[in-house]
Each structure stands twice: as C-alpha cells, then as structure tokens.
LOZA-305781 format. One line per 5 residues: number of its first residue (from 1); their letters; for each residue z, y, x of N, C-alpha, C, O. Coordinates in Angstrom, 1 decimal. Each point is the difference from the previous one (the first is absolute). Layout:
BEGIN
NUM) a) Z/Y/X/Z/Y/X/Z/Y/X/Z/Y/X  ...
//
This chain:
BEGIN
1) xxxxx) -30.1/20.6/-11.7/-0.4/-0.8/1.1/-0.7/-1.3/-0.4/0.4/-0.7/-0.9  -1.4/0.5/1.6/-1.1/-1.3/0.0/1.1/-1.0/0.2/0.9/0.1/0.8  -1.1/-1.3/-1.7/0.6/-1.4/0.6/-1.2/-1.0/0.3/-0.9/-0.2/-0.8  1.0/-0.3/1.9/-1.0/-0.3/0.5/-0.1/-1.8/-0.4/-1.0/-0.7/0.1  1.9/0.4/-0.5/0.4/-1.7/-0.2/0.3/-0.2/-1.5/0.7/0.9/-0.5
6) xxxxx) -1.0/-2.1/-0.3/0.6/0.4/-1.1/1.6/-0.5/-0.2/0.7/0.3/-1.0  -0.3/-1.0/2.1/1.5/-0.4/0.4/0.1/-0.2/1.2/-0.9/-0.1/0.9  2.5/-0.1/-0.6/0.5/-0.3/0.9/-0.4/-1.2/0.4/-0.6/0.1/1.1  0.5/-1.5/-1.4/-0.6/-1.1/0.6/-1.0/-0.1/0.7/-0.1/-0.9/0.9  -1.4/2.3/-1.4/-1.0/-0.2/0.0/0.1/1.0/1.7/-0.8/-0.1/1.0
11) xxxxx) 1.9/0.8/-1.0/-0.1/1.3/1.1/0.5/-1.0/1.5/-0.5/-0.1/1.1  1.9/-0.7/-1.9/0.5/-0.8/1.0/-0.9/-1.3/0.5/0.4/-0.7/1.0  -1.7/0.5/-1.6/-0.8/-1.4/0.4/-0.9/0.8/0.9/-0.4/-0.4/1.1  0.1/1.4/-1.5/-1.3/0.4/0.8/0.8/0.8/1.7/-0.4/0.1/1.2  1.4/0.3/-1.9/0.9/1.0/1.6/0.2/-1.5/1.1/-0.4/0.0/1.2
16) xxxxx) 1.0/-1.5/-2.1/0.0/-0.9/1.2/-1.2/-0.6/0.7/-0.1/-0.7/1.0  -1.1/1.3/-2.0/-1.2/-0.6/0.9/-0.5/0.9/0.9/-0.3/-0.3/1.1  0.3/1.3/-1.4/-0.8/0.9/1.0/1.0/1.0/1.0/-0.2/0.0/1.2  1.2/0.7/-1.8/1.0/0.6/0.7/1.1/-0.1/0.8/0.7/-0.7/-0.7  -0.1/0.9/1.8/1.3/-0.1/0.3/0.9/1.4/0.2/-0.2/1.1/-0.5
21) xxxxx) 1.1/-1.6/1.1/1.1/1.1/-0.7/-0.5/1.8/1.0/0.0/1.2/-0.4  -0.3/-1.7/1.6/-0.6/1.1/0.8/-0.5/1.1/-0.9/0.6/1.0/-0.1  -1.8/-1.3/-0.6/-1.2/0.4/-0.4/0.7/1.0/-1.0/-0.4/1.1/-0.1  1.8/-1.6/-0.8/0.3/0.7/-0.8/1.1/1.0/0.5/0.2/1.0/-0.6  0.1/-1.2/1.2/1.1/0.6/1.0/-1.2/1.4/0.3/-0.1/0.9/-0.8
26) xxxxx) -0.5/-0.9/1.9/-1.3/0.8/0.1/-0.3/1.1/-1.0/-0.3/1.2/0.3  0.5/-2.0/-1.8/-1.2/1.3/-1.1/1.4/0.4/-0.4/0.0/0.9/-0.8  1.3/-1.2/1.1/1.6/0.7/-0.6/-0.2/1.0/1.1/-0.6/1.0/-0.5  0.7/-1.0/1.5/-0.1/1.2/0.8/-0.9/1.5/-0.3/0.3/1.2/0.1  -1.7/-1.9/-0.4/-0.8/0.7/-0.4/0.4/0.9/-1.7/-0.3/1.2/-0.4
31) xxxxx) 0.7/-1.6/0.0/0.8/0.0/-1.1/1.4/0.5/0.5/0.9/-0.9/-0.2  -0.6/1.7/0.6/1.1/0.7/0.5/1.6/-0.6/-0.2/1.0/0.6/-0.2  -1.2/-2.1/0.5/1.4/-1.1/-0.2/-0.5/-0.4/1.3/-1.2/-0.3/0.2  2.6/0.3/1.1/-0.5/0.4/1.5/1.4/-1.5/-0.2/-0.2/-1.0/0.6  1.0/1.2/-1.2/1.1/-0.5/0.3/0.2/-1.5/-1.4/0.9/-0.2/-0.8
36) xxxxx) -1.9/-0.4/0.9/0.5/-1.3/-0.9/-0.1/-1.3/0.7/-0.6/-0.9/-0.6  1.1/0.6/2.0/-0.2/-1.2/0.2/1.9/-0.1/-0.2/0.8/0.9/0.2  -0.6/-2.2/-0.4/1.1/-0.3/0.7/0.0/-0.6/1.5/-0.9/-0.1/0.8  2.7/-0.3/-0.4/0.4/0.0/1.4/-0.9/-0.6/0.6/-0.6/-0.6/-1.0  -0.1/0.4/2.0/-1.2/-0.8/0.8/0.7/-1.5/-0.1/-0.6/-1.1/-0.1
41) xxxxx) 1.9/1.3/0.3/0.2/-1.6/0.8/0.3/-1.2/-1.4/0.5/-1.1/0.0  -0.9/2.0/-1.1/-0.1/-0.6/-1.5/-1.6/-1.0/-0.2/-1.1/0.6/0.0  1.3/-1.7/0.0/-1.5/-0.7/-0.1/0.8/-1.4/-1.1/1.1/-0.2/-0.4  -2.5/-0.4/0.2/-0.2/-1.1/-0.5/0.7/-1.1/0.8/-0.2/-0.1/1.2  0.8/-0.6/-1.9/0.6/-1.0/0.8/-0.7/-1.4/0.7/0.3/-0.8/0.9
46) xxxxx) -1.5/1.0/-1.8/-1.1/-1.3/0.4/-1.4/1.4/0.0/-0.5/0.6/-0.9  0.5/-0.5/2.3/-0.9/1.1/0.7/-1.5/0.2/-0.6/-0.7/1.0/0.1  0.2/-2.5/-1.0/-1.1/0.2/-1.1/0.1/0.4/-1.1/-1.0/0.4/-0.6  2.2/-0.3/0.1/0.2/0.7/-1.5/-0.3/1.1/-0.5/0.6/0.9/0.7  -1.4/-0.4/-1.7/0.2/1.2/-0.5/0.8/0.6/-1.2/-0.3/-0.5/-1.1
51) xxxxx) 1.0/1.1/1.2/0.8/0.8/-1.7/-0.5/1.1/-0.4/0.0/1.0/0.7  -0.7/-1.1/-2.1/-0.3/1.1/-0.5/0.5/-0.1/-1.8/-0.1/-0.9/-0.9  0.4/1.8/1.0/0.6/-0.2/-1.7/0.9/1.4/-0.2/0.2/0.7/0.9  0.4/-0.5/-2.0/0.5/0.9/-0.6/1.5/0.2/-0.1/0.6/-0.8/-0.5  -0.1/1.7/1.0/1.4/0.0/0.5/1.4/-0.4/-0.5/0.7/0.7/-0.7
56) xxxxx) -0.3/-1.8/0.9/1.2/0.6/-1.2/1.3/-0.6/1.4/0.3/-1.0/0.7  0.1/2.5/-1.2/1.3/0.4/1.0/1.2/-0.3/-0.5/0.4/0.2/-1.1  0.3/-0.9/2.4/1.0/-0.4/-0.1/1.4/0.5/0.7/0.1/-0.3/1.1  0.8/1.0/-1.7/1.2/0.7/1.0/1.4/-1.2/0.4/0.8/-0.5/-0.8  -0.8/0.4/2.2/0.9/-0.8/0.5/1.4/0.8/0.3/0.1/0.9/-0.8
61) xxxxx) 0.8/-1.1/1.5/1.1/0.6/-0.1/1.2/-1.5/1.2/-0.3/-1.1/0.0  1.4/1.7/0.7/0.0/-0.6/0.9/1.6/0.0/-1.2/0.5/1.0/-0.5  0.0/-2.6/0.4/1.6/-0.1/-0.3/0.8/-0.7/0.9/-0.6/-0.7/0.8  2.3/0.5/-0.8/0.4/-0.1/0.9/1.2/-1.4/0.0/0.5/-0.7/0.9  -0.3/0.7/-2.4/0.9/-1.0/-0.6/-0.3/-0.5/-1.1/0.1/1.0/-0.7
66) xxxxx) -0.4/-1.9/-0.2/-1.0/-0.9/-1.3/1.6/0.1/-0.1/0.1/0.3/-1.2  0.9/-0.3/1.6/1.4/-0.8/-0.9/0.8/1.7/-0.7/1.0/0.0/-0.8  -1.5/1.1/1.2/0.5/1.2/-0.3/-0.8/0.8/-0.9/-1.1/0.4/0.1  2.3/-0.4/-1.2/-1.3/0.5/-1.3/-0.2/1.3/-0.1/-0.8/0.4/-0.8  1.6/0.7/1.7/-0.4/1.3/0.0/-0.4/0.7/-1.7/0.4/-0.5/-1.1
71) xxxxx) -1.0/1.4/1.0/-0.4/0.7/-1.7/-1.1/-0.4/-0.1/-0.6/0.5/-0.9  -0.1/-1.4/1.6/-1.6/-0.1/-0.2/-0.5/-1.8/-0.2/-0.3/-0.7/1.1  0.3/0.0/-2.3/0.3/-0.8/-0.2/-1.4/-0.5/0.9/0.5/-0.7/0.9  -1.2/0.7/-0.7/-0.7/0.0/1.8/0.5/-1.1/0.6/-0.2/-1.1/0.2  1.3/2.0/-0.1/1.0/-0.6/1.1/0.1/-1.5/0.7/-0.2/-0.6/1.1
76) xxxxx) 0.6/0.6/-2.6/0.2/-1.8/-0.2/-1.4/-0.5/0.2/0.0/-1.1/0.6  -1.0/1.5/-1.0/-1.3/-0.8/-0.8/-0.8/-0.6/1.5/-0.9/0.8/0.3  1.0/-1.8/0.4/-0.7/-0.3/0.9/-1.4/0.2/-0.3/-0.5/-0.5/-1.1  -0.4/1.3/2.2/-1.3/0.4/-0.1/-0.3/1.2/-0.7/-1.0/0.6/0.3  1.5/-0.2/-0.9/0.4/0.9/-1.2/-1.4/0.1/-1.0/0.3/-1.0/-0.6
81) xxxxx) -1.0/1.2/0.3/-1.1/0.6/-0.7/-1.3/-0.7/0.5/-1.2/0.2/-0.3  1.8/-1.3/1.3/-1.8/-0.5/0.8/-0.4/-1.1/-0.9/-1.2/-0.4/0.0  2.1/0.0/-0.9/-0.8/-1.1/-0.6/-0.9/0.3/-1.2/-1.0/-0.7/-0.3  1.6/2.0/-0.3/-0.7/0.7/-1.3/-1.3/0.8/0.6/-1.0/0.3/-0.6  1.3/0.0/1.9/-1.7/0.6/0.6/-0.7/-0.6/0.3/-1.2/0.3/0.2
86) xxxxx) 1.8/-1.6/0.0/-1.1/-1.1/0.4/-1.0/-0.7/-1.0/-1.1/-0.6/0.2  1.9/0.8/-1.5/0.0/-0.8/-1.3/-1.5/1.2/-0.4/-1.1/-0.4/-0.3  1.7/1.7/0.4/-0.9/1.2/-0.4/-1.2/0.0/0.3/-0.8/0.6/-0.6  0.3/-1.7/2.4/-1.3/0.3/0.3/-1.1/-0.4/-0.7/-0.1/-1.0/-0.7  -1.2/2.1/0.7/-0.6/-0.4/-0.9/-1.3/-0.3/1.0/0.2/0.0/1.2
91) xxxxx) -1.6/-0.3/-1.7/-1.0/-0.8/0.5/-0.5/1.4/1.1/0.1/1.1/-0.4  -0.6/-1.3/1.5/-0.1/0.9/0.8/0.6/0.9/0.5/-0.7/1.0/0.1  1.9/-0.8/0.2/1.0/0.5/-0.3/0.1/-0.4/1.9/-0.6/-0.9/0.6  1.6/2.0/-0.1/0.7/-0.2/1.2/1.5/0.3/-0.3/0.4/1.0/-0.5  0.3/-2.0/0.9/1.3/0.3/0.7/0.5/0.7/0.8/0.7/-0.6/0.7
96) xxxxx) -0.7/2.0/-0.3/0.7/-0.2/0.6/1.2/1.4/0.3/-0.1/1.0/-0.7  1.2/-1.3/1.8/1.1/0.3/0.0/0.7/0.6/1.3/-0.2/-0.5/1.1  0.8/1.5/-1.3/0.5/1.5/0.8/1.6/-0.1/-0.3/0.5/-0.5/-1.0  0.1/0.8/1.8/1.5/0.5/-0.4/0.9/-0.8/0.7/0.8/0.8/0.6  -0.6/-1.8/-0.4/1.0/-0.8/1.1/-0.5/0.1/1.2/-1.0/0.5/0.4
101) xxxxx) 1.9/-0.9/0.2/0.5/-0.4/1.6/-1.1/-1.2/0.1/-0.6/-0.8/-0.8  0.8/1.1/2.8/-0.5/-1.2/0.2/0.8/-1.3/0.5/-0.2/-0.7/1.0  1.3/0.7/-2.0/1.1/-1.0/0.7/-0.4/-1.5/-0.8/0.8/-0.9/-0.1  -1.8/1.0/-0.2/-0.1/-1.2/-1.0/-1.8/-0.2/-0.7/-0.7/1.0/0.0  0.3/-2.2/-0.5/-1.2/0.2/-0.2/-0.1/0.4/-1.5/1.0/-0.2/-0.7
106) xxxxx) -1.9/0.8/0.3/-0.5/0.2/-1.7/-0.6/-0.3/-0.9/0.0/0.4/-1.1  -0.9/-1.7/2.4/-1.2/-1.0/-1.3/0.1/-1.2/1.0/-0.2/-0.1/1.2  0.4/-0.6/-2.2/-0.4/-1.3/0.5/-0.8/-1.4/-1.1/-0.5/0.3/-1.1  0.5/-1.2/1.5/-0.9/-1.5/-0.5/0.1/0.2/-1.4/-1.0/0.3/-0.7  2.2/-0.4/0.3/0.2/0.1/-2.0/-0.5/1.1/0.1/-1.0/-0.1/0.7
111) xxxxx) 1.3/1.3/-1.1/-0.8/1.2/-0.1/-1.3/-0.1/0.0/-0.7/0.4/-1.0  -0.1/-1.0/2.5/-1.1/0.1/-0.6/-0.9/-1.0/-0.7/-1.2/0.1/-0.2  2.4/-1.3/-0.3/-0.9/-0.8/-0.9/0.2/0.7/-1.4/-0.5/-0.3/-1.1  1.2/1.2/1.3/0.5/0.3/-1.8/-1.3/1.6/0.0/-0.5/0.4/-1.0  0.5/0.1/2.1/-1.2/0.9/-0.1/-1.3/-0.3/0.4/-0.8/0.9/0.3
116) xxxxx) 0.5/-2.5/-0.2/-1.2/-0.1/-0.1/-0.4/-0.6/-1.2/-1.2/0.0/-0.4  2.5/-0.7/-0.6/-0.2/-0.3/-1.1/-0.5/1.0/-1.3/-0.6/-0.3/-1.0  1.0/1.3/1.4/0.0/1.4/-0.7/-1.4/0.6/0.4/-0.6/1.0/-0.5  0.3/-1.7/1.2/-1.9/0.8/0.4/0.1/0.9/1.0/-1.2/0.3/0.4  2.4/0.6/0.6/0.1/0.6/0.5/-0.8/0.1/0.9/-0.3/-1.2/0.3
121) xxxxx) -0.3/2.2/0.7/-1.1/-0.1/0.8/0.4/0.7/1.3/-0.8/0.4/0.8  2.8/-0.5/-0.5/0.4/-0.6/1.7/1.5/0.9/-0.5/0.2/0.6/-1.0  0.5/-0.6/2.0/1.5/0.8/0.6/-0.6/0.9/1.1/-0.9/-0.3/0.8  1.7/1.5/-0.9/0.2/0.6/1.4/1.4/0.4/0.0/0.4/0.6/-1.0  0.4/-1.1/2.3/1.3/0.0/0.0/0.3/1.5/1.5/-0.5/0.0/1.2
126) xxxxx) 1.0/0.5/-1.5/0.6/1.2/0.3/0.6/-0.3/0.9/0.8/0.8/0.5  -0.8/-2.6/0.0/1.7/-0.5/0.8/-0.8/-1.0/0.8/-1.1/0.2/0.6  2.1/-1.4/-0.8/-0.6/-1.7/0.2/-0.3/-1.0/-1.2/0.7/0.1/-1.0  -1.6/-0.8/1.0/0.2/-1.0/-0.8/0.5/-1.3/1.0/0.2/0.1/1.3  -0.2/-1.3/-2.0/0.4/-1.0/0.7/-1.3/-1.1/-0.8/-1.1/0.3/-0.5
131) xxxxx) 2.0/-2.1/0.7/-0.7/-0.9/-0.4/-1.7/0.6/-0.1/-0.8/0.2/-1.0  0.8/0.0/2.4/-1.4/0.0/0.3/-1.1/-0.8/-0.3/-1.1/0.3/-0.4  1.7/-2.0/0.7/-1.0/-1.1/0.1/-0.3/-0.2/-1.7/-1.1/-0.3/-0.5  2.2/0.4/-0.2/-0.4/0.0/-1.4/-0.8/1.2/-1.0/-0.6/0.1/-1.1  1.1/0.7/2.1/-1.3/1.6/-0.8/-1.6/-0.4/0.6/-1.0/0.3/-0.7
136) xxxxx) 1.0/-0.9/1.7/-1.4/-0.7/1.0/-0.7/-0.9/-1.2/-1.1/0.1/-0.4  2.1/-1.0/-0.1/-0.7/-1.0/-0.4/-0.7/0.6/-1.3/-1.1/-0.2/-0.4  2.1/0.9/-0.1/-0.5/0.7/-1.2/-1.2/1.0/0.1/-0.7/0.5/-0.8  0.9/-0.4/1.6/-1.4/1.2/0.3/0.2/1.1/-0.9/-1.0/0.5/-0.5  2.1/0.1/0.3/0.3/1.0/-0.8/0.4/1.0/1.4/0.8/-0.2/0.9
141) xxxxx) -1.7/1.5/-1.2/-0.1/1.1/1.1/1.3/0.9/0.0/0.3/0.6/-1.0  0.6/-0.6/2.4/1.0/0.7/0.0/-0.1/0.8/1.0/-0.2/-0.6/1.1  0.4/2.0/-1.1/-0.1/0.6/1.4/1.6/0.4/0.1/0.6/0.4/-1.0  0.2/-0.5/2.5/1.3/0.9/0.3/0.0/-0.2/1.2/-1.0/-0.4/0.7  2.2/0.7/-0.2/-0.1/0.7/1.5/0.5/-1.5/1.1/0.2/0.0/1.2
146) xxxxx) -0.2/-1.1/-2.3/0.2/-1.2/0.8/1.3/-1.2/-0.7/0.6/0.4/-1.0  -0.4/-1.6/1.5/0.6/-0.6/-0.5/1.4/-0.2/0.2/0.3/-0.1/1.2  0.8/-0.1/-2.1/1.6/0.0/0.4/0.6/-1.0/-1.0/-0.5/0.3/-1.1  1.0/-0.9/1.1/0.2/-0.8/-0.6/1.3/0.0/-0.9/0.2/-0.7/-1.0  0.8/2.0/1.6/1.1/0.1/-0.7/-0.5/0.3/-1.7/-1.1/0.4/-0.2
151) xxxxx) 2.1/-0.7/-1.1/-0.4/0.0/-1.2/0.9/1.6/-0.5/1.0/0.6/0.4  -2.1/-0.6/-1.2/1.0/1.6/-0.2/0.8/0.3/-1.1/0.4/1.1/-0.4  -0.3/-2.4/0.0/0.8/-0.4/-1.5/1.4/0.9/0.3/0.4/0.9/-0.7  0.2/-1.4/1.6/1.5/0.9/0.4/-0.1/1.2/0.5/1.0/0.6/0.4  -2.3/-0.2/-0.2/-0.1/1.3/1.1/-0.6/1.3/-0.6/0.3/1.2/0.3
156) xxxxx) -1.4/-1.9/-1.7/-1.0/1.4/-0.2/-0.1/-0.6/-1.4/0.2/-1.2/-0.3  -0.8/2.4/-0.7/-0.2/-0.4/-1.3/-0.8/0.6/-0.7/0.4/1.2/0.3  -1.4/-0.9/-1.0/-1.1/0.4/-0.5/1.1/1.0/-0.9/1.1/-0.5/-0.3  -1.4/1.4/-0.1/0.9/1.0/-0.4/-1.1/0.8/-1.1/0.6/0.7/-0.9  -1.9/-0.7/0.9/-0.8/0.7/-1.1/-1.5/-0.9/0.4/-0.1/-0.7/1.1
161) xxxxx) -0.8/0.9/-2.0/-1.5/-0.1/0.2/-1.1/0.4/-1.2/0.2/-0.1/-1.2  -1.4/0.5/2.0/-0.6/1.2/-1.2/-0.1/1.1/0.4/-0.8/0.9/-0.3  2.2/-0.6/1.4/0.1/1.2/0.1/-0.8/0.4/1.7/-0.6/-0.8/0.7  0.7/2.5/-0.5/-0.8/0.1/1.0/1.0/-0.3/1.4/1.3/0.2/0.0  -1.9/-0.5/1.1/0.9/-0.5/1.0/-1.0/0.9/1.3/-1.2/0.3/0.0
166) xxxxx) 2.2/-0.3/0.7/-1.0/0.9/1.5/0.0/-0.8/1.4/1.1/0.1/0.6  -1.8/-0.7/-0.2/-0.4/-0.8/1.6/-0.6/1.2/0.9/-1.0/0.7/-0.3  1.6/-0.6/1.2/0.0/0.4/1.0/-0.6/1.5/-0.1/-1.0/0.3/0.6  1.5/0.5/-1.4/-0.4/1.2/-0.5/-1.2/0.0/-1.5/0.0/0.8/-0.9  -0.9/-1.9/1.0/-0.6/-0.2/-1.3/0.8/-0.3/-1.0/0.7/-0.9/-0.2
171) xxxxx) -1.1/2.2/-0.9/0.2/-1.0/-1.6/-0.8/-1.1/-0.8/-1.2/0.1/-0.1  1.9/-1.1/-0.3/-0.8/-0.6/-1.0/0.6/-0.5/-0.8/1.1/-0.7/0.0  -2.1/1.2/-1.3/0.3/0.0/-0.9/-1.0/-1.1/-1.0/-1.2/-0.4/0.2  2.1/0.0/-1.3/-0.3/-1.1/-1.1/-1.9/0.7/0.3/-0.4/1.1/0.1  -0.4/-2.7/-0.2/-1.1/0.1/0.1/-0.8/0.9/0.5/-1.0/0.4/-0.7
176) xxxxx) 1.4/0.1/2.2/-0.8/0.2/1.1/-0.4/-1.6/1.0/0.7/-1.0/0.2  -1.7/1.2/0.3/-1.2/-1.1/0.5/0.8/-0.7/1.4/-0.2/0.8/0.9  0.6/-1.6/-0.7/0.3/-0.5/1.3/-1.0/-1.3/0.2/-0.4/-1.0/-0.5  0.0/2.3/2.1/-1.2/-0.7/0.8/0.7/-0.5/1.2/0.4/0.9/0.8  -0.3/-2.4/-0.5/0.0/-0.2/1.5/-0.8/-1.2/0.9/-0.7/-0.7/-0.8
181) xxxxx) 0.7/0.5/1.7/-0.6/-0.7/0.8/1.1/-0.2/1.2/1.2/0.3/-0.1  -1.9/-0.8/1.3/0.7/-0.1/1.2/-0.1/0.8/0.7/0.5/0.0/1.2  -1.5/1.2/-2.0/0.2/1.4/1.3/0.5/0.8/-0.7/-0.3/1.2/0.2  1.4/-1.5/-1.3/0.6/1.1/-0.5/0.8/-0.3/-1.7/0.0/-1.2/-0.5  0.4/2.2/-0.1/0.5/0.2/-1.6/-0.6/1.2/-0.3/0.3/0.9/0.8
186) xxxxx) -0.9/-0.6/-1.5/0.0/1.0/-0.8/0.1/0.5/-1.5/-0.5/-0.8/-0.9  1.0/2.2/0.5/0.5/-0.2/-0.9/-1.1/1.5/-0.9/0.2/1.2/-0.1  -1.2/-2.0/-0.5/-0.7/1.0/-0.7/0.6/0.2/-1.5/0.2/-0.8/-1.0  0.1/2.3/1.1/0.7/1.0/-1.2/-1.1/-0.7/-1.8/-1.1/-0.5/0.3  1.3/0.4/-1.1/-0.2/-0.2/-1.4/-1.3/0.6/-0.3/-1.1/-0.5/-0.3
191) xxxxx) 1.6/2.0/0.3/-1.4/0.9/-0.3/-0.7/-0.1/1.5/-0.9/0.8/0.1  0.9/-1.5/0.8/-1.1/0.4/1.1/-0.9/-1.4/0.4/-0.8/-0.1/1.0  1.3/-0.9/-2.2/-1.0/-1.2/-0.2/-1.2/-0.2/0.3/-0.5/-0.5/1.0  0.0/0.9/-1.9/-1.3/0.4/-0.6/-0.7/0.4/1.4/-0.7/-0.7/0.7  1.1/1.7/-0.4/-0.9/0.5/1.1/-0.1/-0.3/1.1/-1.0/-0.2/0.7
196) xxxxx) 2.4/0.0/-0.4/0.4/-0.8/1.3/-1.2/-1.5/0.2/-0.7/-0.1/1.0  0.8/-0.6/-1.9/-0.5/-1.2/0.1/-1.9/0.5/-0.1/-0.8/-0.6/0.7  0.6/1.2/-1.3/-1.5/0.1/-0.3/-0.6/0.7/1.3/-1.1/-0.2/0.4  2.1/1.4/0.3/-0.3/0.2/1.2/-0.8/-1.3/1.4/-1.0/-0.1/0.7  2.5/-0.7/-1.0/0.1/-1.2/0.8/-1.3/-0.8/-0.1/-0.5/-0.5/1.0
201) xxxxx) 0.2/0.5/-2.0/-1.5/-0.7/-0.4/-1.1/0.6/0.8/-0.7/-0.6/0.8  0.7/1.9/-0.9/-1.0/1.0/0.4/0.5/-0.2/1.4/-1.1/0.1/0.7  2.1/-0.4/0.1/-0.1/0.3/1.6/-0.2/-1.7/0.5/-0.1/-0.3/1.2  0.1/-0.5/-2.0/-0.3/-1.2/0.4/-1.4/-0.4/0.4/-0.3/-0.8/1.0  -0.6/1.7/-2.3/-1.3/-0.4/0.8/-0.3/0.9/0.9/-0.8/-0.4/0.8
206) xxxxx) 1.4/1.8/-0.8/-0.4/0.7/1.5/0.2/-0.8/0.9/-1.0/-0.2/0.7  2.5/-0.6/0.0/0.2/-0.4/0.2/-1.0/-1.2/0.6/0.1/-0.2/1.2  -0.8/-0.4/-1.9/-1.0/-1.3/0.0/-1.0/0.7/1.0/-0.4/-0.5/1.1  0.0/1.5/-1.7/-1.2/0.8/0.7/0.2/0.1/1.4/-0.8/-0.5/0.8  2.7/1.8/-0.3/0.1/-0.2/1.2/-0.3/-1.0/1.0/-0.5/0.0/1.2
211) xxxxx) 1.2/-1.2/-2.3/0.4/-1.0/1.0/-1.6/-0.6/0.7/-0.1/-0.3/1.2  -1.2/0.2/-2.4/-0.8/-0.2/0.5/-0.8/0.3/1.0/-0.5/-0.8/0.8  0.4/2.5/-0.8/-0.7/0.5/0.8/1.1/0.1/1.3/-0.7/0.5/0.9  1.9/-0.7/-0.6/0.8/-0.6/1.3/-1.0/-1.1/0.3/-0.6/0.1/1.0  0.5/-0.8/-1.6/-0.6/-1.6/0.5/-1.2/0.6/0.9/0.0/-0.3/1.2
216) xxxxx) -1.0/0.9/-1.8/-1.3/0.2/0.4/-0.2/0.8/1.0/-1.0/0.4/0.5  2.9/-0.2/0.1/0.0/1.1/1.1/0.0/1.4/-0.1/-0.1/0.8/1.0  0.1/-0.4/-1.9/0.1/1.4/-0.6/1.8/0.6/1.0/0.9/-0.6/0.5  -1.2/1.8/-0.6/1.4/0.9/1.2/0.6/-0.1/-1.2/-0.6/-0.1/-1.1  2.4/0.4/1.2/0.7/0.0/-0.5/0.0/1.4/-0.6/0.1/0.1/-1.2
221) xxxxx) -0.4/1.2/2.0/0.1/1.1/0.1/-1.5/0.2/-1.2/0.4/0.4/-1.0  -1.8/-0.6/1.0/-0.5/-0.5/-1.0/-0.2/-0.2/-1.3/-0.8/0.6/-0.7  1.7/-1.8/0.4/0.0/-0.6/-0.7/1.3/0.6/-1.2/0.1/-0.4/-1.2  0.9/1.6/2.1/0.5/0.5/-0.8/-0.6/1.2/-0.5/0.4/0.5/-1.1  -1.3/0.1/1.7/-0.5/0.8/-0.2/-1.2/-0.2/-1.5/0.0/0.8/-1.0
226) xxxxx) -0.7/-1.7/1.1/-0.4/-0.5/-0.9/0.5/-0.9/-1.6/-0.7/-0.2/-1.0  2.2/-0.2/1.3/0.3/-0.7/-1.0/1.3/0.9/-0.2/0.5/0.1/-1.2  0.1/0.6/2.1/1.2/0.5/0.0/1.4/-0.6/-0.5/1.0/0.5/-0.5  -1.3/-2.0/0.8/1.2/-1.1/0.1/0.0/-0.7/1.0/-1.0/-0.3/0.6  2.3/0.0/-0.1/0.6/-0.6/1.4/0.8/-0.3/0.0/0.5/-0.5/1.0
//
C-alpha cells in the first residue's frame, strides 16, 4: 500500500487544514467500515476544537472501597495505573478511555496539563470530565459526554493501557487514528489510514466543485448527477 505522507505530523497538518471529520467518516463507509463513529452525544468540550492523533487506549474499571485490599493490590492504589498512562503519553498521541461507570469523571485540569506536556494531541473520555474552565484555558482538546465534577479517585481506576478497549461497539486499538470535531468521534482502523484520509482529500475538492456550481444555481438533482457528491 501507497503512503501518501511521509509522517504523521505532515498527514495531521494538512487533515486540520483542509478536512473535517465528516469527509472521513464518508470514504470509511465507502470502504466498507459503516460502524466507526462513536456515541453522537460524545463532542469536544470547547465546540472549536479538533482531536486528531494516534490512539493510545486506556482501560477504566469501576472500585468500591480504596481501604479494602482484596487480592488485587489495585485495590489499595488510588487511580490505579492512571498516572503511569499518563506519564506513557507520547507526542500526538490521544488519550483515551472506556471501562468505567458514569458515576464519576475521568479527566480532568491536571491530567490535561500533564498530557499537554507530553505533546499529546486531546482525550476522549467514554464518561465525564470535569474542571472544565481549566481544560478551556489550556486549550487542550477533550471530547466526553459532558461535565461532573465528582473525582474518581475513590470510585474508578485505570486498570491497563496499550491495550485494546471497545466504545460503544467499536474497537480501538493502540494506534488507530481518532478523528473528532463537534459533529462527531471517529475512530479510523490502523491499516485503513492511508486511504481513508487520501480519499478525504479527493472528496474535498469534489466537494469545492459541488459547492460551487450550487452557488451559480445549478439543481441539486444535477449537480449529483454530474459530480456524484452530496
């Protein structure tokens, strides 16, 4: 298979200037992946942000007592494993995390100063995050299903990461592509990169075309006929 970029920096500069997450969403279908968006009501927390970067999955787990040591020295370890995943993020890299409850949030302000330190390129949280106004200020891109403030230090614990985790019927796995915006997450497969995105290139400028000849009054009915994008 053609690689069309000679890296990832160079795929991720050019995808945030010209593309959004639609466009790729679009050539996965065409490409017989019908089912990679996540939940709808999963967005960006600051409705301009985009996340795109390279997966690295995180497994949550819901606990019930920090003071009961059970066989799983876990037990005890408040957060369990989130601080060594956090430590793990590497430069472009996404956060993010599947497996707990929603009785508590999963990312918050420290987290994302320590994964923006690390180069990481956003979170997507499977739950809530919280300290909103300080993820704001940082401008570090987080998408989840909204904000809670409860901490999940006593409640939930990072239990693995690296490994593959499943949202909402999707797998994702260590370095597959998470694309999102505010009309969506999606989660492009490792091997379907490449094409996925170079498609997206190719339907952007049809795209340009349609849109133009709309302007000049061209029929809808038309103009698909002729560009066979809509």
């Amino acid at each position: 298979m053609k690689n069309h970029w000679p890296d990832d920096a160079a795929l991720f500069a050019l995808a945030r200037e010209k593309l959004f997450v639609a466009l790729v969403g679009d050539i996965l279908d065409t490409m017989g992946l019908q089912h990679q968006y996540l939940h709808p009501h999963l967005k960006p927390v600051d409705p301009a942000a985009v996340i795109l970067g390279r997966a690295m999955p995180v497994l949550e787990a819901d606990f019930f007592d920090t003071q009961y040591e059970g066989h799983n020295p876990l037990s005890a370890q408040p957060f369990g494993l989130m601080f060594q995943a956090l430590d793990d993020l590497q430069k472009d890299e996404v956060y993010i995390c599947a497996g707990g409850s929603h009785r508590y949030a999963q990312f918050g302000g420290l987290m994302a100063t320590r994964a923006l330190y690390c180069g990481a390129a956003g979170a997507v949280v499977h739950g809530f995050h919280r300290d909103t106004n300080e993820i704001l200020k940082l401008r570090f891109p987080v998408a989840s299903f909204g904000s809670y403030a409860q901490d999940q230090g006593p409640r939930g614990k990072v239990v693995d990461w690296r490994v593959p985790i499943e949202l909402d019927g999707i797998k994702v796995m260590p370095g597959d592509v998470i694309y999102g915006d505010r009309d969506g997450v999606l989660v492009v497969p490792a091997a379907a990169v490449d094409d996925a995105f170079h498609g997206a290139f190719e339907k952007a400028k049809g795209e340009n075309k349609v849109l133009e000849a709309l302007r000049q009054g061209m029929r809808t009915t038309d103009a698909f006929a002729k560009f066979g994008i809509m």
